[in-house]
N, C-alpha and C positions, 0 to 999 in steps of 0.2 A: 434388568440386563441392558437394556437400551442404554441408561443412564451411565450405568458403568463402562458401555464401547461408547458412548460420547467423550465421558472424562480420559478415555484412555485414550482419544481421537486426538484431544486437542493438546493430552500430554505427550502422542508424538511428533505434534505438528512443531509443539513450543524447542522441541529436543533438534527437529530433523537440523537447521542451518547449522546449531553448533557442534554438534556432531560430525556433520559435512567439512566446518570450518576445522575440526580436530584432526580429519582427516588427509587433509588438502593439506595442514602444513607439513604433517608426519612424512607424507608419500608423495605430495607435490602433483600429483595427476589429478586433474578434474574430475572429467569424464567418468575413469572411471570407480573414481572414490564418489561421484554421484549414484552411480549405479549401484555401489555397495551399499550405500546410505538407504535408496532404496528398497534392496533387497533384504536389509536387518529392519526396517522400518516392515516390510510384508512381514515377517517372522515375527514382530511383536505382536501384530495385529493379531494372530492366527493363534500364539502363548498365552498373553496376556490374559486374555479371558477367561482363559482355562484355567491356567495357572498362577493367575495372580500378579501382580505389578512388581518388579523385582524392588530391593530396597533402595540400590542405585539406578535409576530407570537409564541417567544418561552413563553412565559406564557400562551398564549391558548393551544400549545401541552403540558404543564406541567399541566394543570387544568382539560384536559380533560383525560389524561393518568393518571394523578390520581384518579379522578373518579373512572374508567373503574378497575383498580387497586382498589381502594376500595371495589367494590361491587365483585371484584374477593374475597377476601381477609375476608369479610362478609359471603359469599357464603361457602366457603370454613372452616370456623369457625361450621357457622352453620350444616354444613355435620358433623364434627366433633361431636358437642354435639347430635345428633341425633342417633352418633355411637358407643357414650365411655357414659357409663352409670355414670361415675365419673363429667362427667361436669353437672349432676343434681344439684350437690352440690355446683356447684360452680356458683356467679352472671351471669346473662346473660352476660352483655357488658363486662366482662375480658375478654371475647376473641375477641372483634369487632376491629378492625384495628380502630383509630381514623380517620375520615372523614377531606378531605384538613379544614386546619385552626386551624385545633386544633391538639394535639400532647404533649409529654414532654415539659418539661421545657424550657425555655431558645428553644423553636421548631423556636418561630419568628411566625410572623402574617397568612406566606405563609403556615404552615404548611412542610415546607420542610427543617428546619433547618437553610437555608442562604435566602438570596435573591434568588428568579427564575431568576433572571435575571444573577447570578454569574455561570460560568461556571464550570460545575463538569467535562467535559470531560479528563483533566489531571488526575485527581483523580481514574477516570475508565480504566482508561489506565493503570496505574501501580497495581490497582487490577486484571487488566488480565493477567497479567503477575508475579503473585502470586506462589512466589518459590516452593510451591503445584504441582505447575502443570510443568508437560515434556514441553520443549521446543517448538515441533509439538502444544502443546496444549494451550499454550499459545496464537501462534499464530495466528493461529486457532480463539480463543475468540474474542483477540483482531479485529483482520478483521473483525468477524461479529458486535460486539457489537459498535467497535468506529470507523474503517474504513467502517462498512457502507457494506460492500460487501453481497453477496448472498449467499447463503450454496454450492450455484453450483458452484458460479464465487471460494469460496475458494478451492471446490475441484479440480475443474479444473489447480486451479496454484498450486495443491500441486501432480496433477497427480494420485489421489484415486476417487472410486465414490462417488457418492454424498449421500449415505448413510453411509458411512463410517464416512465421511467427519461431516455429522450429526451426528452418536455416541460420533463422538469426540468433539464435542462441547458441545452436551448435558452435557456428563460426566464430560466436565472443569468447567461447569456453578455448577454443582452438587458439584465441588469439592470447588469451592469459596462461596459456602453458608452458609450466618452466620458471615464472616467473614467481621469487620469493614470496615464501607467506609470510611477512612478518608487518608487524604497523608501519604505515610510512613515515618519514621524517616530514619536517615540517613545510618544507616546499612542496615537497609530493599532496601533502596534509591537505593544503589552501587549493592545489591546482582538484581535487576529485573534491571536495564540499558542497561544492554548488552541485554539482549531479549527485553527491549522498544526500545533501537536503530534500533535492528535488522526490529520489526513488525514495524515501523514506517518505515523503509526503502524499506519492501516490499509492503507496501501502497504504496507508490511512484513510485514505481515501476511499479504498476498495472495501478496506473491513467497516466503516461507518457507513458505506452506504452501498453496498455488492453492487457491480455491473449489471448482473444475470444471476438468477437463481430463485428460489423461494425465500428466502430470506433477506431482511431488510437491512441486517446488520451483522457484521464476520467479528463478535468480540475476539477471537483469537489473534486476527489480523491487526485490528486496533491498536492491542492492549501491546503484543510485540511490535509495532510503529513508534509506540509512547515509550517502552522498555527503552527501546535503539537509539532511540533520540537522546535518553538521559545519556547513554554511556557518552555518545557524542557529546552532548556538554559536560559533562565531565574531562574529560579529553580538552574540551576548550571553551569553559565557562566563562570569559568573557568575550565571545561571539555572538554579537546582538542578534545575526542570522538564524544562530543554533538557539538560542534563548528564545528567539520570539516564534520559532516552530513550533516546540515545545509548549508555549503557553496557547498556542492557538489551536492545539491536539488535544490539549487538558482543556480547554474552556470548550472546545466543538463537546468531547466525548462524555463533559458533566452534563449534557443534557437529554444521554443514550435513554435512561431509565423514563422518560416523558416522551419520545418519540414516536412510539409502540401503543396499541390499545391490546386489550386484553385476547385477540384472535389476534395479534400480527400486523395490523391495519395502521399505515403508516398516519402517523399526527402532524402537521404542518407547525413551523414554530410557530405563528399566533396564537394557534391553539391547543400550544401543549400548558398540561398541569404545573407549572413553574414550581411547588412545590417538592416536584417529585427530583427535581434537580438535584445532584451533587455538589452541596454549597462549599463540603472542605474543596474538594476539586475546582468548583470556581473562583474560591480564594486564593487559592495555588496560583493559578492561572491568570489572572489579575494581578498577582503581583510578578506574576515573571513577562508580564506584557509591560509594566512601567521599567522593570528590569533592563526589556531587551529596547525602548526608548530609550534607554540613558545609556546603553552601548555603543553607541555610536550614529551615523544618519538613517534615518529609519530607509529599510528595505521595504520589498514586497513582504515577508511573513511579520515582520516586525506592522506595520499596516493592518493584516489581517486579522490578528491579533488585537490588535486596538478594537476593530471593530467587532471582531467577538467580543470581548469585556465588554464592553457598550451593552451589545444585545445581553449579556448574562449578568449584570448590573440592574438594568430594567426589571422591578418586582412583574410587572403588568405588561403585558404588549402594548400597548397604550401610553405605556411608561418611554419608551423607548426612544433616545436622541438620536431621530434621524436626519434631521439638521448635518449632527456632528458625523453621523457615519457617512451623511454624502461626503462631507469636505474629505474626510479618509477615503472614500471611495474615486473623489478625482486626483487626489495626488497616486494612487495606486495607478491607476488606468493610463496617466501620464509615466509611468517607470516600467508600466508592463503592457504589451495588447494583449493578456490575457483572455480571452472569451468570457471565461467564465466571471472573472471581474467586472467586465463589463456589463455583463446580464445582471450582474448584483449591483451596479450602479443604479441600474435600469431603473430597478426595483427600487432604489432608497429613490432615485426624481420621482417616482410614480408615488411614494410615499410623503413625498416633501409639497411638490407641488400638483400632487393628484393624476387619477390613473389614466389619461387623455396624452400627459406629458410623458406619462413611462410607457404608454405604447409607442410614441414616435420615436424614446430611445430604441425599444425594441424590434421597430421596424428597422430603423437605419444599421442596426448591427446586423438582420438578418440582410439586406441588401448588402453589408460587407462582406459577408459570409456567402453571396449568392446564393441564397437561398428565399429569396422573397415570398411569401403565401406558401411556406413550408407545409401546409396541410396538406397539400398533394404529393410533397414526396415520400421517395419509398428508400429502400435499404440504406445503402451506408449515412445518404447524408442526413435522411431521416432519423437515422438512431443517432447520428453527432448531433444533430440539433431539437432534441425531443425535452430536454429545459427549455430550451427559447420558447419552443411553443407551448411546453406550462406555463411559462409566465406570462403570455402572449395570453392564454385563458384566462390566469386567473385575473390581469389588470381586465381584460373585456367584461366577465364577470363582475367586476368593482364598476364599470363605468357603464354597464345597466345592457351592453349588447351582449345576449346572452343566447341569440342563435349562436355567431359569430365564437362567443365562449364555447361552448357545446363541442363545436366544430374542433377547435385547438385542442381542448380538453379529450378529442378520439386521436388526435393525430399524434398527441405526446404519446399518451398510454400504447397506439397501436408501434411506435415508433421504438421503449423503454424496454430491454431486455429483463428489467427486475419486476418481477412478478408484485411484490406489496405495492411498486413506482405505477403501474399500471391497471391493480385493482382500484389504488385510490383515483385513480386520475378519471376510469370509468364511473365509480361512483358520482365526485364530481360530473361529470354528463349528464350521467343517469338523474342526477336533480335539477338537474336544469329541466327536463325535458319535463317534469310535473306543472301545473298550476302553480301550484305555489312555491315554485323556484324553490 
């Protein structure tokens, strides 16, 4: 039974954004085609199990969330004429929301404009990210509406609470109301890319590697980041931008299966089983990484990319050109002050010319960061900076100071809201602290 409410979990996780997007263009209301979504999404939960998985899972949530949406929509009408002395004047049914089936012209038999079965989720993605809205707010939508995520899980990776977190989204959904659902043209297209690369890359990021929780890795999350990204190149396959995302999602996610030991216990890449890798996947990946070079002057993911192939190239950790991924690593850092770039700079000097020179990178980034002897802090900026100070252990560890390692090594783990981030991080401690290191 368990097995069965997981697969049913994640087949309505995989449903809820295009269902949503199904809805939004039929009815045009966010809010509250949000709420319907979730309230057919409660009702399959509560069927499903019982009764079995229908044959069309997304046309039942599309039939029933419009529904639920109707009778919102009705409801809300009739508040109206009970309130504006003007709609006396005017027919009953000019305010009624058309019930599924019927609709405009040219609506289609479904009532929803296209086929239930065609997917709007592309279409709701690039309405999240509606030049309307600030960047934070953007992303912000997009994670709750198409990645699926919680109001808490977004605040959490954005480090605000969760009410906060909540105004901002409300207020984004407020600010796109009204506004057609359909693909944008291609000015529109170039101006919202750069913020769909972005929110599409920090989905990926969440399901590869969860902020907070018991678990070390969200395949659902993932796998729909890698889905979104195709249709987006599709849409615009010779976009070195969208090409080299893509290759750099497929080469990260070919080496999910070696990450894990067999309790959950996070694997560090030096010392994952390289075998266990997904080598068609790293071929894919490799070749849409020389792909998104030859599209034009390499970007930030077009970069990253490079340097995943690198690493998933290498049979052997040992194998591994970090020579070459530094040079990729300072042309990146010179196009972006990315943080996190930088700390993986760190890490390839500390690898190039040994762990002494990649702790001075990592000091000097934490002094940018004003966070200098990050061990002692606590809440927010402890948890923004809880890599630096893994890495800040593990070069200490390599370069034989291993009080000093110990120390880093409690301050990440106390710092890492992900529970596997934090068991391993204590183990590492926890062997330091023996004789025989």
């Amino acid at each position: 039974m368990g097995r069965a409410t997981d697969d049913i979990e994640d087949l309505l996780r995989r449903h809820a954004p295009q269902v949503l997007g199904a809805l939004v263009r039929r009815y045009g209301h966010f809010d509250p085609a949000e709420d319907s979504v979730q309230e057919a999404l409660i009702a399959a939960a509560e069927q499903w199990p019982r009764d079995g998985i229908p044959d069309n899972p997304r046309g039942w949530l599309i039939r029933v969330a419009s529904r639920r949406l109707t009778d919102r929509l009705r409801s809300d009408e009739a508040r109206r004429r009970r309130e504006e002395t003007a709609a006396a004047l005017t027919p009953a049914d000019a305010f009624v929301a058309p019930p599924p089936g019927e609709g405009p012209a040219g609506a289609g038999a479904s009532g929803l404009g296209r086929a239930p079965s065609e997917d709007d989720t592309l279409t709701l993605l690039f309405l999240c990210c509606h030049p309307a809205l600030s960047p934070a707010a953007q992303i912000a939508l997009t994670l709750r509406a198409v990645g699926g995520l919680t109001t808490a899980e977004i605040a959490r990776a954005h480090l605000v609470p969760e009410a906060t977190m909540a105004q901002r989204i409300s207020r984004a959904k407020r600010a796109v109301r009204g506004t057609q659902f359909r693909q944008p043209d291609a000015r529109d297209r170039d101006q919202r890319l750069a913020a769909v690369l972005q929110v599409l890359y920090l989905i990926f990021n969440e399901g590869y590697t969860a902020t907070a929780g018991p678990d070390l890795h969200r395949t659902d999350l993932a796998r729909e980041a890698i889905r979104l990204t195709r249709a987006v190149r599709r849409l615009l396959p010779h976009e070195g931008r969208v090409t080299g995302l893509l290759a750099l999602m497929v080469l990260t996610e070919a080496r999910t299966p070696a990450r894990t030991g067999p309790d959950g216990e996070l694997i560090p890449l030096d010392e994952q089983d390289r075998a266990l890798w997904d080598r068609t996947a790293v071929a894919e990946g490799i070749a849409l990484a020389e792909e998104a070079l030859a599209q034009g002057p390499a970007g930030d993911y077009q970069l990253q990319a490079a340097i995943a192939a690198l690493h998933d190239e290498a049979e052997r950790a040992e194998d591994t050109d970090w020579p070459q991924i530094l040079a990729l690593y300072d042309l990146l850092v010179r196009r972006s002050p990315d943080p996190a770039a930088a700390l993986g700079r760190a890490v390839a000097v500390a690898m190039v010319e040994g762990p002494r020179a990649g702790l001075a990178e990592v000091e000097a980034l934490a002094e940018t960061a004003g966070t200098a002897g990050s061990s002692g802090t606590s809440g927010t900026a402890g948890q923004r900076n809880h890599r630096l100070d893994a890495v800040r252990a593990h070069l200490l560890e390599r370069a034989g100071d291993m009080s000093a390692a110990r120390t880093a090594y409690r301050a990440a783990a106390d710092a890492t809201l992900s529970e596997p981030e934090a068991r391993y991080l204590r183990r590492r401690a926890d062997r330091l602290d023996r004789p025989d290191g």
